[in-house]
mmCIF file as gemmi writes it, N, C-alpha and C atoms, coordinates in Angstrom:
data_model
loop_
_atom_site.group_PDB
_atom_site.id
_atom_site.type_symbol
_atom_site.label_atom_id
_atom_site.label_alt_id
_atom_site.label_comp_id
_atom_site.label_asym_id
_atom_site.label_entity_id
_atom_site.label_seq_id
_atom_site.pdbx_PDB_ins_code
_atom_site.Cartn_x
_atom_site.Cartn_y
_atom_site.Cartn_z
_atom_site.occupancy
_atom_site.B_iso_or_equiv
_atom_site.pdbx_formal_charge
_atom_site.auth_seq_id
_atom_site.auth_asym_id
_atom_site.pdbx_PDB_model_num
ATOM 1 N N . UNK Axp A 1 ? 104.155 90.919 94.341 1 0 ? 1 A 1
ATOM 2 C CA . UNK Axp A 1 ? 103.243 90.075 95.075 1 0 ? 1 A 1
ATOM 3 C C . UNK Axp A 1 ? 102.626 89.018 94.162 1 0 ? 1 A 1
ATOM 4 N N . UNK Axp A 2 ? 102.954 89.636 92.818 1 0 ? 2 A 1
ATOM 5 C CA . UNK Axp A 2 ? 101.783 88.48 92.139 1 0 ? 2 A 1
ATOM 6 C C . UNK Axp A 2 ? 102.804 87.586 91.382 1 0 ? 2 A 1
ATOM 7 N N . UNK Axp A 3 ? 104.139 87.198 91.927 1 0 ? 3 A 1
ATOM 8 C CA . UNK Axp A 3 ? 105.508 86.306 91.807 1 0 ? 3 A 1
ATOM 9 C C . UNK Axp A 3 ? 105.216 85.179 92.659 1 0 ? 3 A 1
ATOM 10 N N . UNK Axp A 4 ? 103.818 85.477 93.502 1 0 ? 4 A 1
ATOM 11 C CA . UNK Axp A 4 ? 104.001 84.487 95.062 1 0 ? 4 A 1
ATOM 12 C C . UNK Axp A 4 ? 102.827 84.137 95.342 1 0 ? 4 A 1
ATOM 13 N N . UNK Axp A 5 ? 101.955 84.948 94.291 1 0 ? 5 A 1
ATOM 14 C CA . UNK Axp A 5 ? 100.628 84.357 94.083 1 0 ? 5 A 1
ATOM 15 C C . UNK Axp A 5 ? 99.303 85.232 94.823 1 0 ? 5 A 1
ATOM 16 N N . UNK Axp A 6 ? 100.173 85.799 95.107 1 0 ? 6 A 1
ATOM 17 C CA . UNK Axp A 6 ? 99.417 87.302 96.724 1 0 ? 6 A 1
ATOM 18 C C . UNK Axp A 6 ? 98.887 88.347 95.612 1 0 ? 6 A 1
ATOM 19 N N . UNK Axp A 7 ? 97.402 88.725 95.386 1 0 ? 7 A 1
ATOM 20 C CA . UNK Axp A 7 ? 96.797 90.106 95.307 1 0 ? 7 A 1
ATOM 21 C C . UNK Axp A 7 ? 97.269 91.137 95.358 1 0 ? 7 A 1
ATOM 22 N N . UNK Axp A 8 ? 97.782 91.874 95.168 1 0 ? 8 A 1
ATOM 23 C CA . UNK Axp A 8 ? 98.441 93.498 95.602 1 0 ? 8 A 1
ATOM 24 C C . UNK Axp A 8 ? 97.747 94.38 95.446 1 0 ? 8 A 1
ATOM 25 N N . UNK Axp A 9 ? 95.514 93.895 94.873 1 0 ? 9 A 1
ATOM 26 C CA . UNK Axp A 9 ? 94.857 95.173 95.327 1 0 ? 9 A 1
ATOM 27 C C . UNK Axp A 9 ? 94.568 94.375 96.846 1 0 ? 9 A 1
ATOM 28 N N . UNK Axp A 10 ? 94.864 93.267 96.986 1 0 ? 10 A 1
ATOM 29 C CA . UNK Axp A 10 ? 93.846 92.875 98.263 1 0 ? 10 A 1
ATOM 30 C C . UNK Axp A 10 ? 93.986 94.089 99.365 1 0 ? 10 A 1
ATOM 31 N N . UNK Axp A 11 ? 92.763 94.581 100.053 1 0 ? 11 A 1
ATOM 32 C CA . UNK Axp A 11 ? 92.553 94.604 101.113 1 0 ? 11 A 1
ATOM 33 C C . UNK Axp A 11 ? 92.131 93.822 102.63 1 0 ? 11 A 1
ATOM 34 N N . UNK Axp A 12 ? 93.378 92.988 102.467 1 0 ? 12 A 1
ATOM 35 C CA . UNK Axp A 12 ? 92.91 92.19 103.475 1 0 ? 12 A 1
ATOM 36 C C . UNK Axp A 12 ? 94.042 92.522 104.526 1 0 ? 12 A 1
ATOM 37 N N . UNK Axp A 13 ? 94.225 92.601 105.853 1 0 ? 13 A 1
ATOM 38 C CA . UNK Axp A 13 ? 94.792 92.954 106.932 1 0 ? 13 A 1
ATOM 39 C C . UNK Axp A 13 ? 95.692 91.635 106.687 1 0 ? 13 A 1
ATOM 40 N N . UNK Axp A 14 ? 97.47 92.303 106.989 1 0 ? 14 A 1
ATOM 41 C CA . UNK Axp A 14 ? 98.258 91.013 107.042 1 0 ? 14 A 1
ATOM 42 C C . UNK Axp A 14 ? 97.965 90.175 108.236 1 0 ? 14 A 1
ATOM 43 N N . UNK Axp A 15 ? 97.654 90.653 109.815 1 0 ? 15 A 1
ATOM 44 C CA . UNK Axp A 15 ? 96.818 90.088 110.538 1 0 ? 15 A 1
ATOM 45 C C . UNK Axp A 15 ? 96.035 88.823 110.377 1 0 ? 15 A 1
ATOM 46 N N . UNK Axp A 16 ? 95.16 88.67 109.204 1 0 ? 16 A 1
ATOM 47 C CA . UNK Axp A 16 ? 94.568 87.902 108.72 1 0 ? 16 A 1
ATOM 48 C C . UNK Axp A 16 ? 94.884 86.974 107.811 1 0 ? 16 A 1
ATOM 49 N N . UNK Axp A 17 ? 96.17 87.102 107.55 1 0 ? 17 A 1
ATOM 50 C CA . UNK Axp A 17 ? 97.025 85.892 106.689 1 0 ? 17 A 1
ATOM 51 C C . UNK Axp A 17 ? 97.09 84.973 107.55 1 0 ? 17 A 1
ATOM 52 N N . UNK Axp A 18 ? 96.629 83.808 106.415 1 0 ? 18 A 1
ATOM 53 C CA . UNK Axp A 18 ? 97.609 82.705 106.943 1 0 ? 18 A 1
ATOM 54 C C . UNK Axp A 18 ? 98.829 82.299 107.305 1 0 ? 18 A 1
ATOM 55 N N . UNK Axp A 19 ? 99.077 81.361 107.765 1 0 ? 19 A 1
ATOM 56 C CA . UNK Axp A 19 ? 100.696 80.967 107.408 1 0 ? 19 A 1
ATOM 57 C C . UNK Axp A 19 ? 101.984 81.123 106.304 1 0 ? 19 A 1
ATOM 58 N N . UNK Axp A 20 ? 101.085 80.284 105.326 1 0 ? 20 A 1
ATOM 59 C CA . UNK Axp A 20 ? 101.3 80.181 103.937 1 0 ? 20 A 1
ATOM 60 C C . UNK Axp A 20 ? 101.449 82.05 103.1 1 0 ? 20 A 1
ATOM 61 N N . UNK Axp A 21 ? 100.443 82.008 103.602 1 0 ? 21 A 1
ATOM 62 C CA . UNK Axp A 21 ? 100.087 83.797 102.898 1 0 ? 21 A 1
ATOM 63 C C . UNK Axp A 21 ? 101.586 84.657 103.476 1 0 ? 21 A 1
ATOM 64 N N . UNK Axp A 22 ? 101.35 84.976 104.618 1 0 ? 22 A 1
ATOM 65 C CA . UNK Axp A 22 ? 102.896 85.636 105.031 1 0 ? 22 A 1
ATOM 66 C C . UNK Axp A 22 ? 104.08 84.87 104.781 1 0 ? 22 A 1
ATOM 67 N N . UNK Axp A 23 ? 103.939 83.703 104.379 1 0 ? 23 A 1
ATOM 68 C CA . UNK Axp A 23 ? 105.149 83.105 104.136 1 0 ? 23 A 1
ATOM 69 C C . UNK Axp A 23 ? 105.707 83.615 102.547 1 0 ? 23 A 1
ATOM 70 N N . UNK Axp A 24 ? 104.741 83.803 101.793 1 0 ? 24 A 1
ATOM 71 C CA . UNK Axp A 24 ? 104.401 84.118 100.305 1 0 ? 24 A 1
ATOM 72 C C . UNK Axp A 24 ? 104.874 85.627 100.838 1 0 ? 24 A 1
ATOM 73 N N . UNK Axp A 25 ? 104.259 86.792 101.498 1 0 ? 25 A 1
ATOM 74 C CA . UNK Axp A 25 ? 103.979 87.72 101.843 1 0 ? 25 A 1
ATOM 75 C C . UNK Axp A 25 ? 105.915 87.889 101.997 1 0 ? 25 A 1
ATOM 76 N N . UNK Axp A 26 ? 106.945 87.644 103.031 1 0 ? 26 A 1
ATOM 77 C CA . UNK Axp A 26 ? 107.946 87.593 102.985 1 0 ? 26 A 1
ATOM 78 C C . UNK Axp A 26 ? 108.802 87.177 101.9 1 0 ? 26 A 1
ATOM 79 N N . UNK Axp A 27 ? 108.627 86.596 101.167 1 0 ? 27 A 1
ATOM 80 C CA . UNK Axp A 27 ? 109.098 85.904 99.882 1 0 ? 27 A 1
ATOM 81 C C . UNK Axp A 27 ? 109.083 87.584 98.839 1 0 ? 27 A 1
ATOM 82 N N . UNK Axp A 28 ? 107.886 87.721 98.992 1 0 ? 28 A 1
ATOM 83 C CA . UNK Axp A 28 ? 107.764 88.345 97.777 1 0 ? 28 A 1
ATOM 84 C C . UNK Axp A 28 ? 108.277 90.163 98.728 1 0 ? 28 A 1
ATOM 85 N N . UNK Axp A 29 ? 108.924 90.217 99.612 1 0 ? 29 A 1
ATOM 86 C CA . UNK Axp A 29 ? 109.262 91.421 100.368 1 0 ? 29 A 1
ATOM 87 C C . UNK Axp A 29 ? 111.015 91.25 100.074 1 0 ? 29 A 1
ATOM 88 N N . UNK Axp A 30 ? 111.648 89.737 100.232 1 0 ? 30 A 1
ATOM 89 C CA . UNK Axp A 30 ? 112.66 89.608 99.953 1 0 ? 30 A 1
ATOM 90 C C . UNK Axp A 30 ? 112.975 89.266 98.394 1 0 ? 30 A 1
ATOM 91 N N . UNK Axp A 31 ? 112.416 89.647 97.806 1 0 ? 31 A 1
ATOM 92 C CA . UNK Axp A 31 ? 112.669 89.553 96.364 1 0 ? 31 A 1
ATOM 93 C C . UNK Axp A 31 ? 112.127 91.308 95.406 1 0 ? 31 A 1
ATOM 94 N N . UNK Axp A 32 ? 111.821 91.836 95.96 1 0 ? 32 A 1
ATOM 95 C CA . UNK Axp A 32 ? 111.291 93.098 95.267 1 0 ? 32 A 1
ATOM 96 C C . UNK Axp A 32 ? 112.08 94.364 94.938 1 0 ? 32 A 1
ATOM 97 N N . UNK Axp A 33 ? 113.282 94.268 96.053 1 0 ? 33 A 1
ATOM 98 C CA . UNK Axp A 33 ? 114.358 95.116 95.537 1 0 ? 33 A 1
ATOM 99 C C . UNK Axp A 33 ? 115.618 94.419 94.685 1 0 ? 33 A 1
ATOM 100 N N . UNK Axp A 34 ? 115.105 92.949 93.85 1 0 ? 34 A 1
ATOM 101 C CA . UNK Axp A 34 ? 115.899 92.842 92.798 1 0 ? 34 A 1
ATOM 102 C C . UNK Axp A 34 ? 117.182 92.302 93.292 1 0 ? 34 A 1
ATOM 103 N N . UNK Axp A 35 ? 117.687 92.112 94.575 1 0 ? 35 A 1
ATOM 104 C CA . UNK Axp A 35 ? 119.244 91.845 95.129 1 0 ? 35 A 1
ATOM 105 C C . UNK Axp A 35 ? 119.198 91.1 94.567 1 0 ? 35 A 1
ATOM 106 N N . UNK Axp A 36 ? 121.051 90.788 94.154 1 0 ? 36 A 1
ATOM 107 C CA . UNK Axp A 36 ? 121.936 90.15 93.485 1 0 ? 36 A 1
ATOM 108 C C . UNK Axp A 36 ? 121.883 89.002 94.578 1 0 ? 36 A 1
ATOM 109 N N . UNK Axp A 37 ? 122.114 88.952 95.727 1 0 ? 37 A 1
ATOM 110 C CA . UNK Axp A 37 ? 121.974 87.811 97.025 1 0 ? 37 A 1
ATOM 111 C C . UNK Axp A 37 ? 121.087 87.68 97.781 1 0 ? 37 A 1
ATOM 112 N N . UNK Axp A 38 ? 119.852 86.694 97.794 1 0 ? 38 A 1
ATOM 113 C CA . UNK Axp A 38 ? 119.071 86.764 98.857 1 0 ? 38 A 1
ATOM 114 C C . UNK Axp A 38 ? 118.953 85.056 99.664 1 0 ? 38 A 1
ATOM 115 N N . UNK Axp A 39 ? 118.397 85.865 101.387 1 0 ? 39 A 1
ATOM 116 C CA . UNK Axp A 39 ? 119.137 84.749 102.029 1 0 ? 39 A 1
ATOM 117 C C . UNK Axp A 39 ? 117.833 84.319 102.831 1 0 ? 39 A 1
ATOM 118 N N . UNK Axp A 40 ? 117.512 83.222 102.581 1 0 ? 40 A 1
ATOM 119 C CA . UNK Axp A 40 ? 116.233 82.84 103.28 1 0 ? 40 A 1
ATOM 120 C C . UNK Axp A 40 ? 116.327 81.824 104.306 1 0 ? 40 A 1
ATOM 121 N N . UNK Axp A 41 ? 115.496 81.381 105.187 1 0 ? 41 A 1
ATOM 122 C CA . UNK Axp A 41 ? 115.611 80.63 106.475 1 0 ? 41 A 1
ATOM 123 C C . UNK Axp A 41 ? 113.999 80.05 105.765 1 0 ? 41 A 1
ATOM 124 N N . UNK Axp A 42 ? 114.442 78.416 105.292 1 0 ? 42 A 1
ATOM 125 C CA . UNK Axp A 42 ? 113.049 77.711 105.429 1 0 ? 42 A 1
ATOM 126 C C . UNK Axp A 42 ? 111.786 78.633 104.482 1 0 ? 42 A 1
ATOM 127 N N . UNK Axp A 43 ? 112.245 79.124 103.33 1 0 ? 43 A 1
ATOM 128 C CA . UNK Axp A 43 ? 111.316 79.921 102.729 1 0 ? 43 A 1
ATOM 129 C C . UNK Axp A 43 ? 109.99 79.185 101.83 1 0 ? 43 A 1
ATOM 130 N N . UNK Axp A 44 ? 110.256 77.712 101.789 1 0 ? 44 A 1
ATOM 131 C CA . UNK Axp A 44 ? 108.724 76.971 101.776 1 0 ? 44 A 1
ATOM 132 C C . UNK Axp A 44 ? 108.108 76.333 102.848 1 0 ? 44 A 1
ATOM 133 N N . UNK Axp A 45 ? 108.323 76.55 104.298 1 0 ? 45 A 1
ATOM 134 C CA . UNK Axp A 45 ? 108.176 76.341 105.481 1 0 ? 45 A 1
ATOM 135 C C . UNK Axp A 45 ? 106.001 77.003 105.582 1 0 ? 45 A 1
ATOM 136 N N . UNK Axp A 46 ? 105.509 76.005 105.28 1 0 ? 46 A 1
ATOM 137 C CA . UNK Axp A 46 ? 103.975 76.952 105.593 1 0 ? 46 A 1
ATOM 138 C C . UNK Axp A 46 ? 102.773 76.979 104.359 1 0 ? 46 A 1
ATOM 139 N N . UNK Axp A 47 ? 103.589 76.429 103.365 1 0 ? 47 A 1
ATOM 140 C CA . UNK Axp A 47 ? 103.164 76.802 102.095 1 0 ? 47 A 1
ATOM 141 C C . UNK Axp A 47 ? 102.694 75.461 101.436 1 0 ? 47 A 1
ATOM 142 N N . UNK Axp A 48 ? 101.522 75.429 100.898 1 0 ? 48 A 1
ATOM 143 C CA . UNK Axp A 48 ? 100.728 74.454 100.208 1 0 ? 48 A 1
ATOM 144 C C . UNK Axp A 48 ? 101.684 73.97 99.204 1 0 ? 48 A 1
ATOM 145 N N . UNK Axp A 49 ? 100.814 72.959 98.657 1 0 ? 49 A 1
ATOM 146 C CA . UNK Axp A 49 ? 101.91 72.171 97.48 1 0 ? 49 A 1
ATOM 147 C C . UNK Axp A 49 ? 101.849 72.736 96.311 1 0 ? 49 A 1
ATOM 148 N N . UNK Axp A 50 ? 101.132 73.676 95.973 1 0 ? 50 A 1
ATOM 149 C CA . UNK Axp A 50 ? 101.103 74.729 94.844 1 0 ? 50 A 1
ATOM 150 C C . UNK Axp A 50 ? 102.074 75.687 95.119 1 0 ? 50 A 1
ATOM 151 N N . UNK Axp A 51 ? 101.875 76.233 96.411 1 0 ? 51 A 1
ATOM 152 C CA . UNK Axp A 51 ? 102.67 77.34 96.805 1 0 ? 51 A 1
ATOM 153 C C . UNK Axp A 51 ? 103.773 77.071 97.196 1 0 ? 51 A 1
ATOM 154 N N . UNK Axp A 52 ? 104.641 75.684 97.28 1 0 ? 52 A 1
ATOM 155 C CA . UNK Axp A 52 ? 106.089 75.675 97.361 1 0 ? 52 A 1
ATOM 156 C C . UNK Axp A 52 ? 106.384 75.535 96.116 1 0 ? 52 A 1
ATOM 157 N N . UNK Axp A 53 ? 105.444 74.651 95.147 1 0 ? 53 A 1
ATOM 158 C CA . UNK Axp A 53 ? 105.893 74.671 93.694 1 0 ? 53 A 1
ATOM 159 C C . UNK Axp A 53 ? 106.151 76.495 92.827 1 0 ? 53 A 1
ATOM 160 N N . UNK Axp A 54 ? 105.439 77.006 93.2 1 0 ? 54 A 1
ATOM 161 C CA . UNK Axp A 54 ? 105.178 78.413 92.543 1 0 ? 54 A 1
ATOM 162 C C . UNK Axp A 54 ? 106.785 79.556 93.047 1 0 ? 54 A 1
ATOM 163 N N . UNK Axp A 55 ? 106.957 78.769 94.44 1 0 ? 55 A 1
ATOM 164 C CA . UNK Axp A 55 ? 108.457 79.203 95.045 1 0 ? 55 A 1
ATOM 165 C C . UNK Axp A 55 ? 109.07 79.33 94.335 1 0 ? 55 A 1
ATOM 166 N N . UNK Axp A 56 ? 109.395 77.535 94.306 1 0 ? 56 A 1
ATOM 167 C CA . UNK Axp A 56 ? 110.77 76.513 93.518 1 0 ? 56 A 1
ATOM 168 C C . UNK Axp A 56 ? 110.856 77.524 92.692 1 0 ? 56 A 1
ATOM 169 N N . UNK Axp A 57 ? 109.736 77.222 91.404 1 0 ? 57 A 1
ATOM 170 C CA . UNK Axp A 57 ? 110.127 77.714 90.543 1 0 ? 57 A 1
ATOM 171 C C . UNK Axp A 57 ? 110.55 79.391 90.459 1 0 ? 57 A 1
ATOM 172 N N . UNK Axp A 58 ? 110.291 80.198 91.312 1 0 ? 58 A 1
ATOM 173 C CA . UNK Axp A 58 ? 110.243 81.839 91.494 1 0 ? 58 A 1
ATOM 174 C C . UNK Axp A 58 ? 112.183 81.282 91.669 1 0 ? 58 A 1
ATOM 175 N N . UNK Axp A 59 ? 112.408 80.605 92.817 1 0 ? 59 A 1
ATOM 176 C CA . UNK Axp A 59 ? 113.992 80.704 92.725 1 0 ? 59 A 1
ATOM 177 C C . UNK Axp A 59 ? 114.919 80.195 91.915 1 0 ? 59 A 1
ATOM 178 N N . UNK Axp A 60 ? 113.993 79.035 91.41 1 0 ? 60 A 1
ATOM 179 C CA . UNK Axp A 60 ? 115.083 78.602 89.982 1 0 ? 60 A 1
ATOM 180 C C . UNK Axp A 60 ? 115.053 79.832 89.034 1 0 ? 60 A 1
ATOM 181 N N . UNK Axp A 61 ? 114.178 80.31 88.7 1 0 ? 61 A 1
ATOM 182 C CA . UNK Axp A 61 ? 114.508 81.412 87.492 1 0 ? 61 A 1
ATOM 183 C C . UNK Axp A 61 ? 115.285 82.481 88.137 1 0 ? 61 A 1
ATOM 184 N N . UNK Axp A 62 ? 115.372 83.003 89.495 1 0 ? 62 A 1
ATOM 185 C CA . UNK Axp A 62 ? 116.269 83.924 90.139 1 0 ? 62 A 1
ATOM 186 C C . UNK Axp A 62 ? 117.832 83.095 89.937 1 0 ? 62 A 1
ATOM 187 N N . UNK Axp A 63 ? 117.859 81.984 90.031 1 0 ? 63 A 1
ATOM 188 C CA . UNK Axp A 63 ? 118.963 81.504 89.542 1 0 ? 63 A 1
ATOM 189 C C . UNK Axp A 63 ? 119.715 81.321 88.691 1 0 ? 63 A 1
ATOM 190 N N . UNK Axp A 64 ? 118.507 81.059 87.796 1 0 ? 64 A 1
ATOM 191 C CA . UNK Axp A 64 ? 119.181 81.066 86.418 1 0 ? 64 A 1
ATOM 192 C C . UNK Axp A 64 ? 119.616 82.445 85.803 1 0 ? 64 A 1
ATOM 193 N N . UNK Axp A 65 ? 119.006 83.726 86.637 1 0 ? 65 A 1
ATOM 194 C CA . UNK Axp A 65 ? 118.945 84.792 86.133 1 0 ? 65 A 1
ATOM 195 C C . UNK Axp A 65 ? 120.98 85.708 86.81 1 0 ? 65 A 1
ATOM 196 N N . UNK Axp A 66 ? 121.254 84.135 87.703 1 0 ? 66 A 1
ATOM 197 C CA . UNK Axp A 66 ? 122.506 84.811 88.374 1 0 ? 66 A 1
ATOM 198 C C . UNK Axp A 66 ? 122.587 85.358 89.541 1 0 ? 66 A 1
ATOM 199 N N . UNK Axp A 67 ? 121.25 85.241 90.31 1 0 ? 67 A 1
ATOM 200 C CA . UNK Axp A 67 ? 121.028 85.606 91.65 1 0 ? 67 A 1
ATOM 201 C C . UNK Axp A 67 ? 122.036 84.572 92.668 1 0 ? 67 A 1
ATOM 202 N N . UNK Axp A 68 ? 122.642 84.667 93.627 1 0 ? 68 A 1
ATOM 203 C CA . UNK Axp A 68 ? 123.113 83.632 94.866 1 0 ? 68 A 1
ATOM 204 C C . UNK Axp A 68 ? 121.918 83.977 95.654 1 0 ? 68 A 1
ATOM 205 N N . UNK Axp A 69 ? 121.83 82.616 96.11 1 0 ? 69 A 1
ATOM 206 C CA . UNK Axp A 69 ? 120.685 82.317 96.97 1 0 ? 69 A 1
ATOM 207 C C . UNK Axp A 69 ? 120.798 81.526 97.903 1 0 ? 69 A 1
ATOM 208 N N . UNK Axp A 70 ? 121.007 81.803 99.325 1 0 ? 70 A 1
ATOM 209 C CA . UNK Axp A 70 ? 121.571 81.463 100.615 1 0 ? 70 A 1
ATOM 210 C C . UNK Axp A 70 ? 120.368 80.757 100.75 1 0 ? 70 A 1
ATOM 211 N N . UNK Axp A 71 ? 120.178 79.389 100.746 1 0 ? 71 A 1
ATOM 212 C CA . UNK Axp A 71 ? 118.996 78.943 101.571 1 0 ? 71 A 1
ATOM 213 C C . UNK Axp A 71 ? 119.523 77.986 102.879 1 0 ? 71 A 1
ATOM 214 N N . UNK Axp A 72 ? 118.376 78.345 103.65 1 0 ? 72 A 1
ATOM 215 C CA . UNK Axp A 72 ? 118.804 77.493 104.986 1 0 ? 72 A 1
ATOM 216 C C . UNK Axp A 72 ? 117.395 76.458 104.969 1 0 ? 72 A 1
ATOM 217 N N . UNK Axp A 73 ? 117.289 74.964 104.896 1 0 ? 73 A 1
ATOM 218 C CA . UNK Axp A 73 ? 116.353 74.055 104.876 1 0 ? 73 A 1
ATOM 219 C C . UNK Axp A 73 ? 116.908 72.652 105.987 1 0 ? 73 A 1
ATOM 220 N N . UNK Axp A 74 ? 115.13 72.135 106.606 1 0 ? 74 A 1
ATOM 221 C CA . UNK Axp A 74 ? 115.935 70.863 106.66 1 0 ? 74 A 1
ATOM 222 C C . UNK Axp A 74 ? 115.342 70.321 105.592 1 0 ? 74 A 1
ATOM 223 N N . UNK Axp A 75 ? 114.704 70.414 104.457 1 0 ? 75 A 1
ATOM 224 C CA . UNK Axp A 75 ? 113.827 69.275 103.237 1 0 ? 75 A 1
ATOM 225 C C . UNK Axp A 75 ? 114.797 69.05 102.246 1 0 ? 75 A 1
ATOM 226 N N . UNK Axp A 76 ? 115.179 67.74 102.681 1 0 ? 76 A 1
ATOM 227 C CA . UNK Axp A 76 ? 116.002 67.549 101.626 1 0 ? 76 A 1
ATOM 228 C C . UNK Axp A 76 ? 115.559 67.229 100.141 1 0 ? 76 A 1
ATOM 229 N N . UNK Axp A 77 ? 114.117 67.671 99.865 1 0 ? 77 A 1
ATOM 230 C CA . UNK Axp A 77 ? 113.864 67.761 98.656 1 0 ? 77 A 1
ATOM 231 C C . UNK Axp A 77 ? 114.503 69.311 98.332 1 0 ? 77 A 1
ATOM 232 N N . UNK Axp A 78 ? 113.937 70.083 98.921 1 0 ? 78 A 1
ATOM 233 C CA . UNK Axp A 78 ? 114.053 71.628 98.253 1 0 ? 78 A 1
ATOM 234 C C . UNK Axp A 78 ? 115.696 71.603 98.236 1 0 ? 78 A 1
ATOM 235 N N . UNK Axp A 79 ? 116.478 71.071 98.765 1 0 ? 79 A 1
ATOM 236 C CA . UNK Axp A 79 ? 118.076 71.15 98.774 1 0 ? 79 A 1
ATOM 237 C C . UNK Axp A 79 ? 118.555 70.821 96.86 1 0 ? 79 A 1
ATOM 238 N N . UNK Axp A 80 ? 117.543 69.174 97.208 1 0 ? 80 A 1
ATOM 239 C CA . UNK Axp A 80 ? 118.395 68.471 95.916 1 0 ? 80 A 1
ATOM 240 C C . UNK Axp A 80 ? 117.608 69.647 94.685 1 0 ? 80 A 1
ATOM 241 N N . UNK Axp A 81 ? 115.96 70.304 94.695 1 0 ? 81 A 1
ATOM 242 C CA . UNK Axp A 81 ? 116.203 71.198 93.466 1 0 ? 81 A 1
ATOM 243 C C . UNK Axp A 81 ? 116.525 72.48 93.328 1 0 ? 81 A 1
ATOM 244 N N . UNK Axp A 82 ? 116.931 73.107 94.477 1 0 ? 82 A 1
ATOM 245 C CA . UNK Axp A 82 ? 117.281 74.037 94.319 1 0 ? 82 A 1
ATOM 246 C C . UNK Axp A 82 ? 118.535 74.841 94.612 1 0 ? 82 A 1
ATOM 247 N N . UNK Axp A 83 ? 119.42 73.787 95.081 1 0 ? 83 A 1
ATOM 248 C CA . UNK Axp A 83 ? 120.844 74.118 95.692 1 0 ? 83 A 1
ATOM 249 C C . UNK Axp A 83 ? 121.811 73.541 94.84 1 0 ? 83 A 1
ATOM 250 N N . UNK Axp A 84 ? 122.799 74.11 94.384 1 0 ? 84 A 1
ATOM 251 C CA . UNK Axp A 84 ? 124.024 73.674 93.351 1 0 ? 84 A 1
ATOM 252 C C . UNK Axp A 84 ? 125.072 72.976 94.298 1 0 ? 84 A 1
ATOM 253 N N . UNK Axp A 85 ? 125.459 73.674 95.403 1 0 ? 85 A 1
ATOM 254 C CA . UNK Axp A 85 ? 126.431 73.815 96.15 1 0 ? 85 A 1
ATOM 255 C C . UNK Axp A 85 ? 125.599 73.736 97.907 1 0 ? 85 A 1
ATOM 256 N N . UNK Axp A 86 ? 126.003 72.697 98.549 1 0 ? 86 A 1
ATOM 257 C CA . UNK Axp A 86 ? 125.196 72.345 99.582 1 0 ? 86 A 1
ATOM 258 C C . UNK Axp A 86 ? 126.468 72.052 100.844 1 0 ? 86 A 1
ATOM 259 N N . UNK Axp A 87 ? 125.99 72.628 102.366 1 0 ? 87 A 1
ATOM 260 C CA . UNK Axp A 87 ? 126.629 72.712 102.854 1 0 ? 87 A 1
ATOM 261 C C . UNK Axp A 87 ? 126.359 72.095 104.241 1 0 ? 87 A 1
ATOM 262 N N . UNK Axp A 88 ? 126.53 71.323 105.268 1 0 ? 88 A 1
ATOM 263 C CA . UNK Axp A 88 ? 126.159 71.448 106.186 1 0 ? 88 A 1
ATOM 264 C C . UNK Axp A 88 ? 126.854 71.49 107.515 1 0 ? 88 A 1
ATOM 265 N N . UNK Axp A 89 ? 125.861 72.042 108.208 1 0 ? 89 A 1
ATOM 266 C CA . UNK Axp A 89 ? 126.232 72.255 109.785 1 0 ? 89 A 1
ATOM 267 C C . UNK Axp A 89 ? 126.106 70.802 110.282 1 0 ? 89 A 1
ATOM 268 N N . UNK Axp A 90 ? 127.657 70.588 111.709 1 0 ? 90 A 1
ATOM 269 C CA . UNK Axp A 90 ? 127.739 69.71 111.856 1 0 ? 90 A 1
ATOM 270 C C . UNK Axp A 90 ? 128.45 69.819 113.049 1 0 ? 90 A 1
ATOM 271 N N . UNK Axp A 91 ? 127.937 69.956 114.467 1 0 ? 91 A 1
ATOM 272 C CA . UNK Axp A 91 ? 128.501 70.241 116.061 1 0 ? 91 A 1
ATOM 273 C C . UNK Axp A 91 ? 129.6 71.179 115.232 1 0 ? 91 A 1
ATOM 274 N N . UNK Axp A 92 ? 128.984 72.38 115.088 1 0 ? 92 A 1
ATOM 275 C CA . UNK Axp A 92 ? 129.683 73.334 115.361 1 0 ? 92 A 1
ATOM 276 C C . UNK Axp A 92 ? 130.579 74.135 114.081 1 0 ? 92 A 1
ATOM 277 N N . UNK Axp A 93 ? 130.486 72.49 113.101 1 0 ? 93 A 1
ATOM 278 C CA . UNK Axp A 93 ? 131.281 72.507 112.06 1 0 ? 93 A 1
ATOM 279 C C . UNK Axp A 93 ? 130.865 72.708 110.691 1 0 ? 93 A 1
ATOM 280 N N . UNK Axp A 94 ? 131.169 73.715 109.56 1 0 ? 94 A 1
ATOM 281 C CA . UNK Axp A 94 ? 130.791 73.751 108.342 1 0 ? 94 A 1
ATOM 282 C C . UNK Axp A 94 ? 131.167 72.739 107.762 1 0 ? 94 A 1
ATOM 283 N N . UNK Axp A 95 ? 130.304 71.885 107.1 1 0 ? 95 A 1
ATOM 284 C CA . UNK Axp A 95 ? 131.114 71.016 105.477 1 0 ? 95 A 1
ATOM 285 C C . UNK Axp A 95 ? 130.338 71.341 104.716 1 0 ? 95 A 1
ATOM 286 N N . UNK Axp A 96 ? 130.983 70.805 103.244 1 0 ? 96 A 1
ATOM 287 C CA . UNK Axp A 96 ? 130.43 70.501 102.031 1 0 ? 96 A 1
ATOM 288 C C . UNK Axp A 96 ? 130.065 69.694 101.938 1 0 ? 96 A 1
ATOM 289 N N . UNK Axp A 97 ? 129.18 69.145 101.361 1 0 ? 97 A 1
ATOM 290 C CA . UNK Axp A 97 ? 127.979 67.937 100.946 1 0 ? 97 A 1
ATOM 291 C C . UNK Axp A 97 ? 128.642 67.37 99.315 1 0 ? 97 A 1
ATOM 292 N N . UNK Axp A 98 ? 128.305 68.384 99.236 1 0 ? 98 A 1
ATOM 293 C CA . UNK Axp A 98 ? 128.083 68.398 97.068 1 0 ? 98 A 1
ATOM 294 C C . UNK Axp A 98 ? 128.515 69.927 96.595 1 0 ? 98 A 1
């Protein structure tokens, strides 16, 4: 939790998260058992400009560390820093980008 910036004594009801917070809150649920592949949908979708920066960087070092990392975005910022290999959907159709 504290990869995503989240408390792990907090007692605060997930109920009471923000956006941002459960967005952090999922992040740091899909990253805790260590997988070799993790696959996210929009995983800075909610998150302040600290807290997508604090992401980025959480997945560049999963990257560099050899993790594959399925991301699904429309920001074509988070594409150009964090995707090697970019793909898109297109009526129906997969391509390659880059």
């Amino acid at each position: 939790m504290e990869l995503v910036g989240l408390d792990p004594k907090s007692k605060k009801w997930v109920s009471k998260y923000s956006l941002g917070m459960r967005q952090r809150l999922g992040i740091a649920q899909a990253v805790m058992e260590d997988q070799d592949l993790l696959i996210l949908d929009e995983p800075l979708n909610g998150l302040d400009k600290q807290g997508a920066a604090d992401v980025r960087e959480l997945l560049l070092k999963m990257k560099e560390q050899g993790k594959t990392i399925l991301l699904a975005s429309h920001n074509a910022q988070d594409i150009d820093i964090l995707c090697g290999k970019v793909y898109e959907v297109d009526n129906g159709k997969i391509e390659q980008v880059r």
